[in-house]
C-alpha atoms as one frame of an Amber mdcrd trajectory, in Angstrom:
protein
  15.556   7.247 -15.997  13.930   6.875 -19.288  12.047   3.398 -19.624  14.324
   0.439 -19.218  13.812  -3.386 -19.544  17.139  -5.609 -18.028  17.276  -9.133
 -18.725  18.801 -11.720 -16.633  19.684 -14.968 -18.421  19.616 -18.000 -15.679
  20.092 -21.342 -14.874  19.946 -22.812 -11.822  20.150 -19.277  -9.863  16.999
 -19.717  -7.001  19.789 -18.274  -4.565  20.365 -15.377  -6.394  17.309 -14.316
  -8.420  15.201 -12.960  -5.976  17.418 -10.610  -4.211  18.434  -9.330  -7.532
  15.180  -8.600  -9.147  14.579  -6.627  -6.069  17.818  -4.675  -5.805  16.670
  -3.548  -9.282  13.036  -3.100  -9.446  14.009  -0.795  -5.928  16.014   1.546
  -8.021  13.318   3.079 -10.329  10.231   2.994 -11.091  10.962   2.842 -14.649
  12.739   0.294 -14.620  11.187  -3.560 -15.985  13.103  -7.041 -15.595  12.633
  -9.855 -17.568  14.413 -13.109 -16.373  15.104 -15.926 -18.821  15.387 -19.103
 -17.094  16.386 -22.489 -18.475  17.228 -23.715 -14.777  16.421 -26.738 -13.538
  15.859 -25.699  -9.898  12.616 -23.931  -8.856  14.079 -20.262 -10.177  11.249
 -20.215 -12.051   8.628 -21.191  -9.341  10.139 -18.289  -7.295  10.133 -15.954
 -10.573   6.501 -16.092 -10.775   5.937 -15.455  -6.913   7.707 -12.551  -6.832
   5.015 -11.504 -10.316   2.411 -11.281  -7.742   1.306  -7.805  -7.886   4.415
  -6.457  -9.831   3.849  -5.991 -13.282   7.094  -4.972 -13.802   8.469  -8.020
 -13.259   8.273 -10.443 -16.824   9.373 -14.231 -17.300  10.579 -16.115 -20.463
  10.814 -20.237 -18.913  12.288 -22.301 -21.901  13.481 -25.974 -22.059  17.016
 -27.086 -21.263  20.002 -25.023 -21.092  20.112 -22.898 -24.796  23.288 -21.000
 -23.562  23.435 -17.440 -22.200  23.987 -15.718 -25.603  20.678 -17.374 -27.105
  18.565 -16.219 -23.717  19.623 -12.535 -24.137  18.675 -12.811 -27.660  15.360
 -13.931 -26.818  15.191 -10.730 -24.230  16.411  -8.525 -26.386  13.684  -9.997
 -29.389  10.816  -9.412 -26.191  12.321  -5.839 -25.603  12.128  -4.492 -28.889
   8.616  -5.607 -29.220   7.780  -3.273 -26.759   8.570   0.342 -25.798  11.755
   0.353 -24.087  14.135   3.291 -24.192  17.305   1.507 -23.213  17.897  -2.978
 -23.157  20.410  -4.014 -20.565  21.697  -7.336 -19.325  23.310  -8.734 -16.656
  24.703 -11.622 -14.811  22.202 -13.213 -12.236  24.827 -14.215  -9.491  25.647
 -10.758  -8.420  28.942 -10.794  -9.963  27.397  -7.835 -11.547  27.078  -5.386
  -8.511  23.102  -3.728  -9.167  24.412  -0.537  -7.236  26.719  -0.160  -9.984
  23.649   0.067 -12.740  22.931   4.066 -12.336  26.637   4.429 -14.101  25.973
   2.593 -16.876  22.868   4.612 -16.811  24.134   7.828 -16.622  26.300   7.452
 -19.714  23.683   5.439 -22.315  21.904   7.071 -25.039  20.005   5.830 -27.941
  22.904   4.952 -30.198  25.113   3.732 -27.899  26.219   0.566 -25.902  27.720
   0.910 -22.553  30.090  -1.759 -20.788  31.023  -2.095 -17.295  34.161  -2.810
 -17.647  36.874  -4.529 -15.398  39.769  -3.528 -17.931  39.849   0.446 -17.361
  40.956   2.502 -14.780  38.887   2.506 -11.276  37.830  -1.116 -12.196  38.333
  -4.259  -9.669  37.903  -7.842  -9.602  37.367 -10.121  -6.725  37.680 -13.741
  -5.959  38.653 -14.934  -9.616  40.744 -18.334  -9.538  44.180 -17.389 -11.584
  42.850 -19.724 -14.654  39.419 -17.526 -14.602  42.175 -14.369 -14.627  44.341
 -15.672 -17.432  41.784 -16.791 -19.826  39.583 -13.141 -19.828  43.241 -11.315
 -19.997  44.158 -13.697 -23.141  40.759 -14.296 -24.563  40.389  -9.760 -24.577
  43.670  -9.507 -26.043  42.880 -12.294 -28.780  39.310 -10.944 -29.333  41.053
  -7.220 -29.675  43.619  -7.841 -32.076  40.858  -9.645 -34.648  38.256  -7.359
 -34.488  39.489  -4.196 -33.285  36.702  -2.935 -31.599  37.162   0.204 -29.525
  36.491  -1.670 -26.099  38.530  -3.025 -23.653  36.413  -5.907 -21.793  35.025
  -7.742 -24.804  33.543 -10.466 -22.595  31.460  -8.908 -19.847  27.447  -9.026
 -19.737  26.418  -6.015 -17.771  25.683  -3.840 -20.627  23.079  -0.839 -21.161
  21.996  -0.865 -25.220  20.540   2.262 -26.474  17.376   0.578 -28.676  18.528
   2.806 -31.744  21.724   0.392 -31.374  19.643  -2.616 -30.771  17.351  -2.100
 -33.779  20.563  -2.130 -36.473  21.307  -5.692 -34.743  20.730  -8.453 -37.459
  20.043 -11.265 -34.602  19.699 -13.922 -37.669  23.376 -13.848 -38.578  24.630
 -14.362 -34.692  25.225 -18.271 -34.652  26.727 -18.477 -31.368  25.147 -19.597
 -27.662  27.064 -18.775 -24.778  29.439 -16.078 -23.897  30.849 -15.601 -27.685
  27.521 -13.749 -28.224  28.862 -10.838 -26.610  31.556 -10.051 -29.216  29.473
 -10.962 -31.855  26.513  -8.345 -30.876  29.679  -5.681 -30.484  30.891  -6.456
 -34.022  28.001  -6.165 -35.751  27.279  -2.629 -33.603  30.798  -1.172 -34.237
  30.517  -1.745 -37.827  27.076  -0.032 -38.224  28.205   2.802 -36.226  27.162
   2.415 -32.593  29.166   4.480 -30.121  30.743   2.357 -27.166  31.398   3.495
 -23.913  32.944   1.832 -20.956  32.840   2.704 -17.183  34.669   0.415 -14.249
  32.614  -1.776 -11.748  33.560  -4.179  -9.516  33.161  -7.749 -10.464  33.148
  -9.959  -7.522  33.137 -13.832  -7.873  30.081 -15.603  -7.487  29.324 -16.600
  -3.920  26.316 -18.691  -3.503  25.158 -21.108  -6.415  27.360 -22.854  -8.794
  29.389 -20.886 -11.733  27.814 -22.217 -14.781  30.937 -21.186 -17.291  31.434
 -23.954 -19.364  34.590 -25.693 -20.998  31.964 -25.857 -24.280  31.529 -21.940
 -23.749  35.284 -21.725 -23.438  36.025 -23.002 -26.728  33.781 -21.444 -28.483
  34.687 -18.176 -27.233  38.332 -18.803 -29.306  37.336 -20.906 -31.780  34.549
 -18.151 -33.295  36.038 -15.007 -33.377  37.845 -15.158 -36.559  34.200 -16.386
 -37.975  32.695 -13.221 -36.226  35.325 -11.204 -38.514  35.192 -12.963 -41.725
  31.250 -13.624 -41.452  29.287 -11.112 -39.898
């Protein structure tokens, strides 16, 4: 596996974030994680245990919640600096299976960002409350017809970005915070010629924590899109 950094935005996950960061760092050795935590919990107290000794393991603590978009930015600003082959990110409540990262994997390249998708064939969701259901199958058919991007889950976070893709992203024009940050990273991409792939997981419903999708998140995720088009 050629040198990969994933970041894991988080707040309030100290159920979660262990177990994950060691379902991933087990995979590969090439593999780095950088979690970036504006929890209010101890996830950051158990973060820095778990950097005893592994120096794979990297933390980015900021103050109050920012949003999920603005804490991937920040990951993906740290990964650049550095020399990473490939940038993921994923969800810290294991709604993004880990044992579902080699596919994503196996498909990425330098100019390319891969999706796990839960729109495509082979793809399966779990445990999602019908108003969860309705507003991703509304808010991927809105998001599609605007910007015509040749994806079908525009608002999933477990993505693999090849760092040639990364490095034609203009992260001063995305003016989002939460999940709109998503379709505004694949807009800018698709216009500057980044090939998209998608391959099915299985997204399962958080189980332990709290789900920390906002109403706020929820309107912005409509509200911006036609500024993603007109702006970006």
């Amino acid at each position: 596996m050629p040198k990969t950094l994933v970041i894991i935005p988080c707040y309030n996950e100290s159920e979660n974030i262990v177990r994950l960061i060691d379902a991933l760092l087990s995979q590969d050795r090439n593999i780095e994680v950088l979690v970036v935590d504006d929890s209010a919990d101890n996830t950051a107290e158990l973060v820095r245990e778990r950097q005893r000794g592994e120096p794979r393991l990297h933390l980015i603590k900021r103050q109050g919640k920012g949003g999920r978009g603005t804490a991937v930015l920040d990951g993906i600003k740290f990964g650049l600096t550095r020399d990473y082959k490939l940038i993921a990110e994923m969800d810290a409540d294991f709604s993004h299976d880990p044992s579902d990262f080699h596919k994503l994997v196996s498909v990425a390249g330098d100019n390319v960002m891969v999706i796990g998708s839960r729109d495509i064939k082979g793809s399966k969701i779990v445990g999602w409350p019908l108003g969860r259901t309705l507003f991703h199958y509304f808010a991927n058919i809105y998001a599609r017809a605007i910007l015509w991007i040749p994806i079908r889950d525009y608002t999933n976070g477990y993505r693999i970005y090849g760092r040639g893709a990364l490095e034609k992203l203009d992260i001063s024009k995305i003016k989002g915070i939460g999940y709109i940050v998503l379709s505004e990273i694949s807009y800018q991409l698709f216009k500057k010629g980044v090939q998209f792939k998608e391959v099915p997981i299985t997204f399962v419903n958080r189980r332990r924590g709290a789900s920390n999708f906002s109403l706020k998140e929820i309107t912005e995720a409509f509200t911006s899109v036609l500024n993603i088009k007109f702006n970006s």
